[in-house]
DSSP file (Angstrom, degrees, kcal/mol; ACC not computed):
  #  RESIDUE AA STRUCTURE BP1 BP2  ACC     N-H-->O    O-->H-N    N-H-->O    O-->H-N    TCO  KAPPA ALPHA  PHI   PSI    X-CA   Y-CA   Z-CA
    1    1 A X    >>        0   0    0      0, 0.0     4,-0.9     0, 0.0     3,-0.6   0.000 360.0 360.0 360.0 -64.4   98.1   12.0  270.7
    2    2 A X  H >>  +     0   0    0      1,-0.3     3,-1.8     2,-0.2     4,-1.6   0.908 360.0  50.1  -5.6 -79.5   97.3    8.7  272.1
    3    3 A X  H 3> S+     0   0    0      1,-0.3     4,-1.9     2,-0.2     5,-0.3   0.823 106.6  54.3 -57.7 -31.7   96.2    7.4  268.5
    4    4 A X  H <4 S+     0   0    0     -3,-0.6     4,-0.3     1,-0.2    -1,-0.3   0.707 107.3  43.2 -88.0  -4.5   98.9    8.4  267.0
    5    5 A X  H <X S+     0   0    0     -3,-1.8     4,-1.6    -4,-0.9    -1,-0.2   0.622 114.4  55.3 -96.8 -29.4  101.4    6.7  269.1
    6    6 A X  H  X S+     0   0    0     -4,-1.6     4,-1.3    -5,-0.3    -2,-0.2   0.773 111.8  46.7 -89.3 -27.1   99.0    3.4  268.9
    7    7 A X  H  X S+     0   0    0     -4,-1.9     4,-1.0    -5,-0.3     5,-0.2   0.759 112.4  47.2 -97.6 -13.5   99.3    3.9  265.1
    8    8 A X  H >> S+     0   0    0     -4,-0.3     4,-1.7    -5,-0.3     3,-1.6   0.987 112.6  52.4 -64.2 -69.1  103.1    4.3  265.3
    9    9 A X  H 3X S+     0   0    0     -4,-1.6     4,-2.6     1,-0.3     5,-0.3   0.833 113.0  39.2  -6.3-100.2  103.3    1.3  267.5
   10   10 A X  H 3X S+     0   0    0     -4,-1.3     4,-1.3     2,-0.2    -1,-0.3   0.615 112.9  56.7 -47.9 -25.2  101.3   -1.1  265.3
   11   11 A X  H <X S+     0   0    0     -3,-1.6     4,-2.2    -4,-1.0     3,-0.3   0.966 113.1  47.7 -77.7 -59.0  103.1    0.4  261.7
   12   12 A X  H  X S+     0   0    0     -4,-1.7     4,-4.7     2,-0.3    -2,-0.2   0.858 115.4  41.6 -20.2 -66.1  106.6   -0.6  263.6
   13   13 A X  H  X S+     0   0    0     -4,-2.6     4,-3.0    -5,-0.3    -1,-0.2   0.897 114.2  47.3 -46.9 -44.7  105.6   -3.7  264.5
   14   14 A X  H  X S+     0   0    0     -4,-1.3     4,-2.3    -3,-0.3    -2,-0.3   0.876 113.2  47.3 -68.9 -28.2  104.0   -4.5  261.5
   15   15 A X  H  X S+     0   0    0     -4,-2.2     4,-2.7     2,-0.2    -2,-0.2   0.991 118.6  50.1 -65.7 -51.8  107.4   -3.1  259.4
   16   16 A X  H >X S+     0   0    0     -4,-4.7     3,-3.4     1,-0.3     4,-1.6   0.861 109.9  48.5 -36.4 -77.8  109.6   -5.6  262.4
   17   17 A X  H 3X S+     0   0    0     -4,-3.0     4,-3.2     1,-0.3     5,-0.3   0.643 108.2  49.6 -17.8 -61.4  107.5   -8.5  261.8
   18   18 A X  H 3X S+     0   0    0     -4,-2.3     4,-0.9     1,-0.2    -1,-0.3   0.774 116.4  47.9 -64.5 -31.0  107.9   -8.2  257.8
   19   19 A X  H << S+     0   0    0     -3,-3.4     4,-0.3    -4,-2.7    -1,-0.2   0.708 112.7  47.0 -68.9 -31.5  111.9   -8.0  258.5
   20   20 A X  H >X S+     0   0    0     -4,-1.6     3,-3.5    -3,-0.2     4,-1.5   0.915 115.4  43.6 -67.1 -58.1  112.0  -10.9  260.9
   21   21 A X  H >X S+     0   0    0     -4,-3.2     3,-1.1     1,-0.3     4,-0.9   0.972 100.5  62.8 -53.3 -57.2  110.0  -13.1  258.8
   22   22 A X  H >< S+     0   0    0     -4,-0.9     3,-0.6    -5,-0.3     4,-0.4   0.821  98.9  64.5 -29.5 -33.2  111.7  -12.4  255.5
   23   23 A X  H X4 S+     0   0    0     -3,-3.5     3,-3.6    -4,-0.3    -1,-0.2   0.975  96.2  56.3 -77.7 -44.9  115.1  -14.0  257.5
   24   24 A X  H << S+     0   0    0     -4,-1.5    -1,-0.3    -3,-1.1    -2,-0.2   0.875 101.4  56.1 -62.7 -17.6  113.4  -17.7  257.7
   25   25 A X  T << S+     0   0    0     -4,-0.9    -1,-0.3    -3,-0.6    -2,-0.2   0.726  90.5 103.5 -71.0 -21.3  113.0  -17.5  253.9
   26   26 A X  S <  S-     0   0    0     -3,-3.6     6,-0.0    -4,-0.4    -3,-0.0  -0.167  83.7-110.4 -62.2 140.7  117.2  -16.9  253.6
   27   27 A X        -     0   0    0      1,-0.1     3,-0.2     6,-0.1     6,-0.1  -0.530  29.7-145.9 -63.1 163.5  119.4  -20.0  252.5
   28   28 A X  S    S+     0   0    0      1,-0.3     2,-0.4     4,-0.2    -1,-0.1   0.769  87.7  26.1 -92.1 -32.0  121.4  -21.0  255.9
   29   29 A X  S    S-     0   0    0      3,-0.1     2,-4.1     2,-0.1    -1,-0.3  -0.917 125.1 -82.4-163.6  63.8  124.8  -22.2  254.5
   30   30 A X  S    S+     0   0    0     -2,-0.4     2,-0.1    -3,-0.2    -3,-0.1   0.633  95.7 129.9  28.1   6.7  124.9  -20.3  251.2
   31   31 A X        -     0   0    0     -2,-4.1     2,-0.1     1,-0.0    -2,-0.1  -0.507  66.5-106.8 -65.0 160.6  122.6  -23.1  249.6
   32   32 A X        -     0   0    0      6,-0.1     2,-0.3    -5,-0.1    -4,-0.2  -0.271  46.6 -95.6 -67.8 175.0  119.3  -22.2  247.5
   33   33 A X        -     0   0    0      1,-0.1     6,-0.4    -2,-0.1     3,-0.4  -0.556  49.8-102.0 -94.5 142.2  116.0  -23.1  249.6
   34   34 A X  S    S+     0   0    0     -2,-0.3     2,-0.9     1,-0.2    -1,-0.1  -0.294 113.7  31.9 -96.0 162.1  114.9  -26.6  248.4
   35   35 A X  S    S+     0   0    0      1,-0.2    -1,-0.2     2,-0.1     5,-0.0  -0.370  97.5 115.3 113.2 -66.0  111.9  -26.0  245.9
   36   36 A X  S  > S-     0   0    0     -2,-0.9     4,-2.5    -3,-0.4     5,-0.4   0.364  75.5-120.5 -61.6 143.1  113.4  -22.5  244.7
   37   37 A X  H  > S+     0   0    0      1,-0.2     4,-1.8     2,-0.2     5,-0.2   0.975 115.2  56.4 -59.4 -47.1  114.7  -21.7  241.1
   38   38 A X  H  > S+     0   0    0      1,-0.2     4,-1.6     2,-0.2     5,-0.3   0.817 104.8  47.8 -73.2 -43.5  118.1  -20.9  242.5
   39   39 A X  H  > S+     0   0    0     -6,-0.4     4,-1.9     2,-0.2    -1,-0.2   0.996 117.7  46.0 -61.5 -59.1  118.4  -24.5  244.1
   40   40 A X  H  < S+     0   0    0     -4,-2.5    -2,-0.2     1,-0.2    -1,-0.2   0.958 112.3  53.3 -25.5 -47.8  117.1  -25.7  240.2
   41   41 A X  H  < S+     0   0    0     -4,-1.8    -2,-0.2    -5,-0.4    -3,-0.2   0.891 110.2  46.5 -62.9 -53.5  119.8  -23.2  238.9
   42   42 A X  H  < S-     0   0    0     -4,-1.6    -1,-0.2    -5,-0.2    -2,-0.1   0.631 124.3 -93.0 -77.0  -9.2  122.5  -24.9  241.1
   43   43 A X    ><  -     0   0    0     -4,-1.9     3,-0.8    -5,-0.3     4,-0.1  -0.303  61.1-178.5 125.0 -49.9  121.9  -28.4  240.4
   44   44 A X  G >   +     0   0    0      1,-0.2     3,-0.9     2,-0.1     4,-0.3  -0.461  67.1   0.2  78.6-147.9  119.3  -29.0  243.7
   45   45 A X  G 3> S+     0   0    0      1,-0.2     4,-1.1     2,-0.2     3,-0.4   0.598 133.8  51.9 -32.7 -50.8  118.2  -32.4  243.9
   46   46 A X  G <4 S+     0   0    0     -3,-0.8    -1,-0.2     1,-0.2    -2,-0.1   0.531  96.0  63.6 -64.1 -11.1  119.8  -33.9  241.2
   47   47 A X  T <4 S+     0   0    0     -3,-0.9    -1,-0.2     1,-0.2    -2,-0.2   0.764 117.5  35.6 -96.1 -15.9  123.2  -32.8  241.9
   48   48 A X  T  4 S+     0   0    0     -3,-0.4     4,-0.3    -4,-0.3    -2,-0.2   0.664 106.3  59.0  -5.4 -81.7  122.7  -35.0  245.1
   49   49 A X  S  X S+     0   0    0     -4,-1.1     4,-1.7     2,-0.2    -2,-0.2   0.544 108.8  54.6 -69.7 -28.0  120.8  -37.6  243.8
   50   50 A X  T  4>S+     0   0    0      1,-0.2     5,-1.9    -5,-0.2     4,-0.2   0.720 105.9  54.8 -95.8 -10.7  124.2  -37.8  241.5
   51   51 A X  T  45S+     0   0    0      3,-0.2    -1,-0.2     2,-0.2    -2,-0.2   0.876 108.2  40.2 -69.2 -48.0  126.0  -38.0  244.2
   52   52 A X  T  45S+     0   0    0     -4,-0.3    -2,-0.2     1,-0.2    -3,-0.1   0.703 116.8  52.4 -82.4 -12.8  124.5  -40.8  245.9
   53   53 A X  T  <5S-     0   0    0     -4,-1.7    -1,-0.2    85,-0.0    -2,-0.2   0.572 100.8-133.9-100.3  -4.6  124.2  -42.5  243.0
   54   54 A X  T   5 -     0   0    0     -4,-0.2     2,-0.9     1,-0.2    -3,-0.2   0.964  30.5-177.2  67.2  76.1  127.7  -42.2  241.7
   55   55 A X      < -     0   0    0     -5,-1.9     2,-0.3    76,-0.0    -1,-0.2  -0.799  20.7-134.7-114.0 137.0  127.3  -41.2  238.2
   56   56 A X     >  -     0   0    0     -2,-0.9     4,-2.8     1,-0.1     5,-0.3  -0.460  33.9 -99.1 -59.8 130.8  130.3  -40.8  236.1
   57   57 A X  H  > S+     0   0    0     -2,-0.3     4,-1.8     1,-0.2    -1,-0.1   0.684 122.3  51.3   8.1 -74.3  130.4  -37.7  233.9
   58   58 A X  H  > S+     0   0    0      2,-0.1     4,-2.6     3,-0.1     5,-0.3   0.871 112.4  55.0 -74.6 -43.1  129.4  -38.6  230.7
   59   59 A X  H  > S+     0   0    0      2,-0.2     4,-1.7    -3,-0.2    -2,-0.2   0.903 109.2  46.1 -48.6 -42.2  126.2  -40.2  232.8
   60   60 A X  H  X S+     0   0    0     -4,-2.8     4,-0.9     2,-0.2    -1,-0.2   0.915 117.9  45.4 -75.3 -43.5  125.5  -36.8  234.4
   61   61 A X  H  X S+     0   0    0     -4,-1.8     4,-1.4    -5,-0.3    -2,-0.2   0.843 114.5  48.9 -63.1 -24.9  125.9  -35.1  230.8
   62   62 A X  H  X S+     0   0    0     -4,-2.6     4,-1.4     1,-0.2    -2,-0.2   0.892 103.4  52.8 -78.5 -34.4  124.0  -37.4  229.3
   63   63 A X  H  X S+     0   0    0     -4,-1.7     4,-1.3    -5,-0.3    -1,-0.2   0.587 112.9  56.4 -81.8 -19.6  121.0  -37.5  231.7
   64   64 A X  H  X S+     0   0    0     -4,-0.9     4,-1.8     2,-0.2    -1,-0.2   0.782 100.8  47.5-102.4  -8.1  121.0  -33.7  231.1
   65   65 A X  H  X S+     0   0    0     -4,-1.4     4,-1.7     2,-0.2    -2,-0.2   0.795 114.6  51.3 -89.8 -14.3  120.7  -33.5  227.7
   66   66 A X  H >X S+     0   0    0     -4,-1.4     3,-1.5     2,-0.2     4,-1.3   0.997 109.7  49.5 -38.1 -78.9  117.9  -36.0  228.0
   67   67 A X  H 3X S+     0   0    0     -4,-1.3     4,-1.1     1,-0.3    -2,-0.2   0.708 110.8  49.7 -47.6 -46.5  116.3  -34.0  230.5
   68   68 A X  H 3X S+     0   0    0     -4,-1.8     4,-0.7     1,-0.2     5,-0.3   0.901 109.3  53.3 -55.5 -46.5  116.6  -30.9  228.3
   69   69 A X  H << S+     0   0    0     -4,-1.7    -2,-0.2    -3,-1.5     4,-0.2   0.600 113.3  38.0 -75.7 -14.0  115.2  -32.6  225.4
   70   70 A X  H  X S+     0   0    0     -4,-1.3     4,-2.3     1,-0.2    -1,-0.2   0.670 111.1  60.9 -98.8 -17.8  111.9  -33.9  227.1
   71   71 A X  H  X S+     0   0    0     -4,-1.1     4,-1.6    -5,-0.4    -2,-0.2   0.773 106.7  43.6 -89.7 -10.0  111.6  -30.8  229.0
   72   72 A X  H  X S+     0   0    0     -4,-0.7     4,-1.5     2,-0.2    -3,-0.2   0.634 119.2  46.7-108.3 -23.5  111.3  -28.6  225.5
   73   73 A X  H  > S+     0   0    0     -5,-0.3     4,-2.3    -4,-0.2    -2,-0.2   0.944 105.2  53.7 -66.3 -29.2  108.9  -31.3  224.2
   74   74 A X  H  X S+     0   0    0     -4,-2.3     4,-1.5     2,-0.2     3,-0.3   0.941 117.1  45.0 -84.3 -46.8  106.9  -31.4  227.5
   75   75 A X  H  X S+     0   0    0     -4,-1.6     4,-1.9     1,-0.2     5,-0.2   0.922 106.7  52.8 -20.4 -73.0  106.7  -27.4  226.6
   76   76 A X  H  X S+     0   0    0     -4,-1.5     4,-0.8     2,-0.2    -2,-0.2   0.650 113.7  47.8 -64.4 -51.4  106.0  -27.9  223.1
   77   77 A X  H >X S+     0   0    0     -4,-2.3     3,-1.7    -3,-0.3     4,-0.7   0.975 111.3  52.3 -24.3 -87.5  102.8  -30.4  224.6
   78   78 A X  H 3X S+     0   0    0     -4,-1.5     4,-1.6     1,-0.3     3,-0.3   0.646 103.8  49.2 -41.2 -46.8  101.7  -28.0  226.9
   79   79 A X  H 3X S+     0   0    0     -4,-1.9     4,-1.4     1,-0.3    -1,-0.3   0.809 118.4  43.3 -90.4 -16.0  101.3  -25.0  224.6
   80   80 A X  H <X S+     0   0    0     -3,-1.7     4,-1.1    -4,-0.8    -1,-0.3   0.780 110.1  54.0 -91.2  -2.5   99.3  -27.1  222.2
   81   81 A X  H  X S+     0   0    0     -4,-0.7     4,-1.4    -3,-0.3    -2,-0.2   0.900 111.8  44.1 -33.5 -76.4   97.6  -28.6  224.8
   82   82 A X  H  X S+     0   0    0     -4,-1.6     4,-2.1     1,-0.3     5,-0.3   0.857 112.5  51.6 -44.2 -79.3   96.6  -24.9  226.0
   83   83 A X  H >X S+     0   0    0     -4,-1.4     4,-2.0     2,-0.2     3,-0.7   0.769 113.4  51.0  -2.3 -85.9   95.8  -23.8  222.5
   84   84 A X  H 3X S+     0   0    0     -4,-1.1     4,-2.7     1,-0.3     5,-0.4   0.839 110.1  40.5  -4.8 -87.6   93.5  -27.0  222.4
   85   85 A X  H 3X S+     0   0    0     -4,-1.4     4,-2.6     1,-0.3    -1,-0.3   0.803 113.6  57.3 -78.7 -37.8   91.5  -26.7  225.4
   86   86 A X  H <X>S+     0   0    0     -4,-2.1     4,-2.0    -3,-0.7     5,-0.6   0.958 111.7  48.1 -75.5 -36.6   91.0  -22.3  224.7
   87   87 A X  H  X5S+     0   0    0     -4,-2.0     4,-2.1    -5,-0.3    -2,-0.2   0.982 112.8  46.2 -59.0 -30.8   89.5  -23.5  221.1
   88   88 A X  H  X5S+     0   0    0     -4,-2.7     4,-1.6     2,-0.2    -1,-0.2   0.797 117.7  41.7 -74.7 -34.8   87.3  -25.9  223.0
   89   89 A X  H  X5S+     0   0    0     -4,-2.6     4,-2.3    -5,-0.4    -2,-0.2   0.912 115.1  47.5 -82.9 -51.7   86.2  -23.3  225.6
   90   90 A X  H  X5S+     0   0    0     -4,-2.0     4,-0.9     1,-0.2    -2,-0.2   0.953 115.5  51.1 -67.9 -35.5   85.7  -20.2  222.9
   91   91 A X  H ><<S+     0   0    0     -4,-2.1     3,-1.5    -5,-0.6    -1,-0.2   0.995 113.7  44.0 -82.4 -44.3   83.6  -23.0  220.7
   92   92 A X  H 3< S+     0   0    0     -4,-1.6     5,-0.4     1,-0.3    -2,-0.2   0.930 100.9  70.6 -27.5 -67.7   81.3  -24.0  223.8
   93   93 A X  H 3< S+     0   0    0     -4,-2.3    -1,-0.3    -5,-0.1    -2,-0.2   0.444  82.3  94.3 -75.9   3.5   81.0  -20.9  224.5
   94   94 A X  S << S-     0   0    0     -3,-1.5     3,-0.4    -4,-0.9    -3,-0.0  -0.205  84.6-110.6 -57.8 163.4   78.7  -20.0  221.5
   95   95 A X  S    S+     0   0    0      1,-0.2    -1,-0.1    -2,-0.0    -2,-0.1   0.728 112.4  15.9 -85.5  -4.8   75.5  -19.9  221.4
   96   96 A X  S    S-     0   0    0     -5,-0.1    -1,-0.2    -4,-0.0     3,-0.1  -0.171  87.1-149.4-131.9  61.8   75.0  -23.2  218.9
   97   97 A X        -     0   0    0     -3,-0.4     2,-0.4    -5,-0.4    -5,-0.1   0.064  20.9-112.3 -72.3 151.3   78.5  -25.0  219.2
   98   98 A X     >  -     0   0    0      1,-0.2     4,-1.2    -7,-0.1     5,-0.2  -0.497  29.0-157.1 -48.7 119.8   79.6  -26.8  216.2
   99   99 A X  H  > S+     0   0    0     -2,-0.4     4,-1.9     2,-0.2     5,-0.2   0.913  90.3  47.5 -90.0 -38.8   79.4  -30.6  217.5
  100  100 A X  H  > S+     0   0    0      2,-0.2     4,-1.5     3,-0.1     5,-0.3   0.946 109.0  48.6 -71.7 -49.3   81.7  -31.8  215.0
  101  101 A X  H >> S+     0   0    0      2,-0.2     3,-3.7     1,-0.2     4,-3.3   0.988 113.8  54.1 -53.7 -79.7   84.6  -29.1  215.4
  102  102 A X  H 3X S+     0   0    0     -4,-1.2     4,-2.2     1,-0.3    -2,-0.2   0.620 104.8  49.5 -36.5 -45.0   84.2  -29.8  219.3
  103  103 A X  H 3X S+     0   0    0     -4,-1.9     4,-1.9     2,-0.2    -1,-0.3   0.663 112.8  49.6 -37.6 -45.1   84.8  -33.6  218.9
  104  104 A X  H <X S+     0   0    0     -3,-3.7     4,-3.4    -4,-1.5    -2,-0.2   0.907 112.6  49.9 -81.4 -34.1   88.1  -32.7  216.6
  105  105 A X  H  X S+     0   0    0     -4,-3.3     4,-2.2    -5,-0.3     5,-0.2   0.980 117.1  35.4 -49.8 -69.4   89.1  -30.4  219.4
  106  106 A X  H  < S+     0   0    0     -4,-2.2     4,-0.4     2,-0.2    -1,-0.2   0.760 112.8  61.6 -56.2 -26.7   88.6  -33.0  222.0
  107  107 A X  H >X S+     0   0    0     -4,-1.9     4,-1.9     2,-0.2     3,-1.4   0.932 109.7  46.1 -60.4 -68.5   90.0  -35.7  219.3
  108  108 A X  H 3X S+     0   0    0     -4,-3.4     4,-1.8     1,-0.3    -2,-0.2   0.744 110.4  49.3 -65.2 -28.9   93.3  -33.5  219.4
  109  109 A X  H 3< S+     0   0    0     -4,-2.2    -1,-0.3     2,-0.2    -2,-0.2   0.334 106.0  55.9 -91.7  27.3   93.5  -33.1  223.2
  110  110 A X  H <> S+     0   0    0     -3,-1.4     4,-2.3    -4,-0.4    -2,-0.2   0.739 109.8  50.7 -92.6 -41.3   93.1  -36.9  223.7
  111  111 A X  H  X S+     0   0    0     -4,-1.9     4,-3.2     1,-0.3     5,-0.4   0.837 108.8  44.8 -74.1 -39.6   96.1  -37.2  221.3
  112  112 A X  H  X S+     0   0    0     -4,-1.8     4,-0.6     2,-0.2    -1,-0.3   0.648 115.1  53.7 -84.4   1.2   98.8  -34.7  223.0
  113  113 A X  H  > S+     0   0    0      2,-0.1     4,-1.8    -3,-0.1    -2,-0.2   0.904 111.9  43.6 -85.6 -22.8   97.6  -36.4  226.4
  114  114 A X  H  X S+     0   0    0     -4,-2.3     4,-3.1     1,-0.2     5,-0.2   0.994 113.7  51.0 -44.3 -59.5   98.4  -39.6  225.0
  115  115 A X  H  X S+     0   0    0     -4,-3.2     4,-2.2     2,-0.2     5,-0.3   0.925 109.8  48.5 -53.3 -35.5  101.5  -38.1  223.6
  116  116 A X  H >X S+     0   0    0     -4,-0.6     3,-3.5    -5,-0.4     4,-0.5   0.708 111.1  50.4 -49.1 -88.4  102.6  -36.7  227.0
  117  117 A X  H 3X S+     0   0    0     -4,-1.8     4,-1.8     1,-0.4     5,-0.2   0.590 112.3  49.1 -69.1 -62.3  102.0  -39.9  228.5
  118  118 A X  H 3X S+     0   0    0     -4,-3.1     4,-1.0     2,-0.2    -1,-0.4   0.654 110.2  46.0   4.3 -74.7  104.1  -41.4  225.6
  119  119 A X  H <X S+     0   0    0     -3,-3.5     4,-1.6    -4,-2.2     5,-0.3   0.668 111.9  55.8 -84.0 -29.4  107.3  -39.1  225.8
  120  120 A X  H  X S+     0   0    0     -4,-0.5     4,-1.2    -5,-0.3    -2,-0.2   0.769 107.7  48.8 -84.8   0.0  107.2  -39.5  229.6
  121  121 A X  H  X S+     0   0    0     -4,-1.8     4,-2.9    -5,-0.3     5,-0.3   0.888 115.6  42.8 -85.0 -50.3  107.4  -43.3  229.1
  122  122 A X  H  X S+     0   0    0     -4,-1.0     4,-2.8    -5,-0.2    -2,-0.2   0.740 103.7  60.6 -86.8  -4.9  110.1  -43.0  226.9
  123  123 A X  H  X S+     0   0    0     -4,-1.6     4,-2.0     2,-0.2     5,-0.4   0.876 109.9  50.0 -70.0 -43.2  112.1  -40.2  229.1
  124  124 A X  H >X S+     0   0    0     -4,-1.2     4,-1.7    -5,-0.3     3,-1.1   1.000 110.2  47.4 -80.0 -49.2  112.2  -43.2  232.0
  125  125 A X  H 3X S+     0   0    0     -4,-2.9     4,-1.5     1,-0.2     5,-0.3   0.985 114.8  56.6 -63.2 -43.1  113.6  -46.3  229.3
  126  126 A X  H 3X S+     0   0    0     -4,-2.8     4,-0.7    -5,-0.3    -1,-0.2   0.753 105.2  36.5 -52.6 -21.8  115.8  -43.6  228.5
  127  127 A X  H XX S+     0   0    0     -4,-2.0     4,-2.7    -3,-1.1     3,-1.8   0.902 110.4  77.7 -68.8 -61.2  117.4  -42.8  231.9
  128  128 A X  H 3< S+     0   0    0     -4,-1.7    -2,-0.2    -5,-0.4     3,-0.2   0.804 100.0  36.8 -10.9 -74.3  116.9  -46.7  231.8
  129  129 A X  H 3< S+     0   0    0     -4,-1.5    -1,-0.3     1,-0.3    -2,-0.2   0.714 109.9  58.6 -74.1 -24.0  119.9  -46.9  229.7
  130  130 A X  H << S+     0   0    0     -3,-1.8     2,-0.3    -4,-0.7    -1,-0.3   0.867  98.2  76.0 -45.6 -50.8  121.9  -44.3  231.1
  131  131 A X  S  < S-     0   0    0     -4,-2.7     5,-0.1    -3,-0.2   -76,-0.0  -0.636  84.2-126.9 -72.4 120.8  121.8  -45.9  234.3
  132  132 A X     >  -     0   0    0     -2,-0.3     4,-1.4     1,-0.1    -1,-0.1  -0.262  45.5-100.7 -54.6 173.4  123.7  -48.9  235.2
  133  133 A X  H  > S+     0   0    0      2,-0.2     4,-1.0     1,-0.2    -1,-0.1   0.835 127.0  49.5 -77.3 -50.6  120.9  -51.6  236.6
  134  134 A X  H >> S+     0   0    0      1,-0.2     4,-2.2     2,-0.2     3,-0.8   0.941 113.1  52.5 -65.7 -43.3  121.9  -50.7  240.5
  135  135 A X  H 3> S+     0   0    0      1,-0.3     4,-1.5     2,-0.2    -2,-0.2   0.784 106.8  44.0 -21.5 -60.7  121.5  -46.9  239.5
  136  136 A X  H 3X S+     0   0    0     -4,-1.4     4,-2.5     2,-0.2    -1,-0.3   0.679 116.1  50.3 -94.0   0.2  118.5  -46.9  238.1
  137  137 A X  H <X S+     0   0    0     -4,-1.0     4,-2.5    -3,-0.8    -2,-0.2   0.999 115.7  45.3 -62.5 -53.3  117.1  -49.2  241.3
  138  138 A X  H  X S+     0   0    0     -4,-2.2     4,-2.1     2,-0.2    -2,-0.2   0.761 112.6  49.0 -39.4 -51.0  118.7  -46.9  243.5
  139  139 A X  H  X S+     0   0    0     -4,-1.5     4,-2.3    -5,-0.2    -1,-0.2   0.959 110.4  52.4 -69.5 -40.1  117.2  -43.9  241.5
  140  140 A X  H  X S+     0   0    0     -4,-2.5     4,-2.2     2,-0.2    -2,-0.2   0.992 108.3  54.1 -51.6 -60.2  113.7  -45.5  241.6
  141  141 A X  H  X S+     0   0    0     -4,-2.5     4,-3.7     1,-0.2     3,-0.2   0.871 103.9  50.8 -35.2 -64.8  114.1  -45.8  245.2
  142  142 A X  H  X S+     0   0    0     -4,-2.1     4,-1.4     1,-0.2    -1,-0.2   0.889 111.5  51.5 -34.1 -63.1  114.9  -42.2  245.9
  143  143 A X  H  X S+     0   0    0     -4,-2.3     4,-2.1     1,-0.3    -1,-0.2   0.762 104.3  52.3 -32.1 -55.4  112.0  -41.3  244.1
  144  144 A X  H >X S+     0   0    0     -4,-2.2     4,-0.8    -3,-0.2     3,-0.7   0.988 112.3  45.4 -50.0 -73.3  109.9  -43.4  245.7
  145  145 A X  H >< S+     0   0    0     -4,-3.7     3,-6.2     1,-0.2     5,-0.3   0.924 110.9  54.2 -41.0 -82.6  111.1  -41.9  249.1
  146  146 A X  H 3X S+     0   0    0     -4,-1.4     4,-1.4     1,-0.4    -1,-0.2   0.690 108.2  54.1 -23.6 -62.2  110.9  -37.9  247.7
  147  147 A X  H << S+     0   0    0     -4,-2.1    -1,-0.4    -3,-0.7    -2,-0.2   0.438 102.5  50.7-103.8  10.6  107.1  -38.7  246.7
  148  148 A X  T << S+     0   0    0     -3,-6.2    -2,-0.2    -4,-0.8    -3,-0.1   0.894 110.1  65.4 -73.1 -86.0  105.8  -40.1  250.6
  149  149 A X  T  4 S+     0   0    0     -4,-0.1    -2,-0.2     3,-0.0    -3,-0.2   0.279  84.7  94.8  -3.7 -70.4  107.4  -36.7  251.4
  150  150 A X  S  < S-     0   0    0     -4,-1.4     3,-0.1    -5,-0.3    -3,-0.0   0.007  91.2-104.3 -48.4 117.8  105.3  -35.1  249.8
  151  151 A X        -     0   0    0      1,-0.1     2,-0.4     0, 0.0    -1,-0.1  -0.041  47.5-103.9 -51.0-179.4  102.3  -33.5  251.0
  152  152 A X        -     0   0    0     -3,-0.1    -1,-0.1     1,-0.0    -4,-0.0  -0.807  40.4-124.9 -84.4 128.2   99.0  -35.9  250.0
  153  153 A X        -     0   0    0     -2,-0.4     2,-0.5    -3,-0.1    -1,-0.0  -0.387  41.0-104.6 -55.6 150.4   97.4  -33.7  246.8
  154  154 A X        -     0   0    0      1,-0.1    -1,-0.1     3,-0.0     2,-0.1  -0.893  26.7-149.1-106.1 143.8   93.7  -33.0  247.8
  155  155 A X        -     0   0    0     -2,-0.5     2,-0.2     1,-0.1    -1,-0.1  -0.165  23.9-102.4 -90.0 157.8   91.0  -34.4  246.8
  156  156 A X        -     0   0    0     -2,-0.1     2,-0.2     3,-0.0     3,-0.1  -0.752  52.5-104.2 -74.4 156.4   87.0  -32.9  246.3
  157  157 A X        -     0   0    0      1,-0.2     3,-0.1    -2,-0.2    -3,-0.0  -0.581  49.0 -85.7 -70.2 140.9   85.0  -34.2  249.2
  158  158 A X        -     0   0    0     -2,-0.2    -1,-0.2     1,-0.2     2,-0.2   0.115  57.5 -93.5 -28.5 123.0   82.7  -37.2  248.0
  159  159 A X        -     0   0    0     -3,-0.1     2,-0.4     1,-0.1    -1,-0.2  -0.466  38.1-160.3 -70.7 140.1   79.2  -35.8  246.5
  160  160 A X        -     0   0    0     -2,-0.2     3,-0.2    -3,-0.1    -1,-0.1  -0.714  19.3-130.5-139.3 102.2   76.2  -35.6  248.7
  161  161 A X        -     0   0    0     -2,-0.4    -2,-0.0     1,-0.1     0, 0.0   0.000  35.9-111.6 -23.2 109.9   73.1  -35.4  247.5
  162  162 A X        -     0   0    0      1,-0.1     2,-0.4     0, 0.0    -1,-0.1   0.007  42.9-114.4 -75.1 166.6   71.3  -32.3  249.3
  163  163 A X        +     0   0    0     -3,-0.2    -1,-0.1     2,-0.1     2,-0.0  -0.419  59.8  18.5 -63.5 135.4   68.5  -33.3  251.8
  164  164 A X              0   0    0     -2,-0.4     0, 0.0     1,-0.2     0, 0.0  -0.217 360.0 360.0 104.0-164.9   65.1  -33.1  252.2
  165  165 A X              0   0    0     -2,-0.0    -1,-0.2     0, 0.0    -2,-0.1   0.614 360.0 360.0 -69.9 360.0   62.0  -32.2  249.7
């Protein structure tokens, strides 16, 4: 009788617990939760960030059809990217890999990281031009701030050669 009261007990608790907690995840103010697709969905950051920065209209359309257009190229990267790197793993992973085929593989993902590298260089001269000159200081700035915020990424620990004979 005992046990069963101890395992009522502890299912309860556990059910409270899972109901409390769930509330700290809720927006407070009818906002999204910063991060979240529904904060994306509503504008987030940017609709903010266009706020302090005072963007006209046509600035705010324009910076999103930008934004659309680098973000279905940075797709378009990715999935050949993806592509890329599974041909490179499935030819390793023979037993004799072709050396030359592996070399064109790697050949081709040297060329979409360039290109990434590339399209995001040219996403920022574009904003560039969007932006009046105080705009885009001001937008660098923000940026700058947003990515101290940010936890530090982690690193591997250093290699250490093991000890002894």
């Amino acid at each position: 009788m005992c046990r069963r009261m101890n395992i009522a007990f502890y299912v309860c608790a556990l059910l409270a617990s899972g109901m409390f907690s769930g509330a700290a995840y809720l927006p407070s103010d009818g906002e999204a939760p910063p991060g979240t697709a529904a904060e994306r969905k509503a504008g987030g950051p940017f609709r903010e960030m266009a706020k302090e920065l005072n963007l006209s209209v046509e600035q705010i359309r324009r910076i999103e059809d930008n934004r659309r257009q680098h973000m279905e190229q940075g797709r378009r990267l990715m999935v050949d990217m993806m592509k890329n790197r599974d041909d490179l793993r499935r030819e390793l992973a023979g037993i004799e890999p072709d050396m030359e085929k592996v070399m064109r593989i790697q050949q081709r993902i040297k060329s979409l990281l360039s290109e990434k590298e590339d399209s995001r260089l040219q996403g920022i001269m574009d904003l560039k031009k969007i932006l009046t000159p105080e705009q885009f200081t001001a937008f660098n700035r923000k940026i700058e701030e947003q990515m101290r915020r940010r936890p530090p990424l982690r690193k591997m620990p250093p290699f250490e050669a093991p000890s002894g004979p």
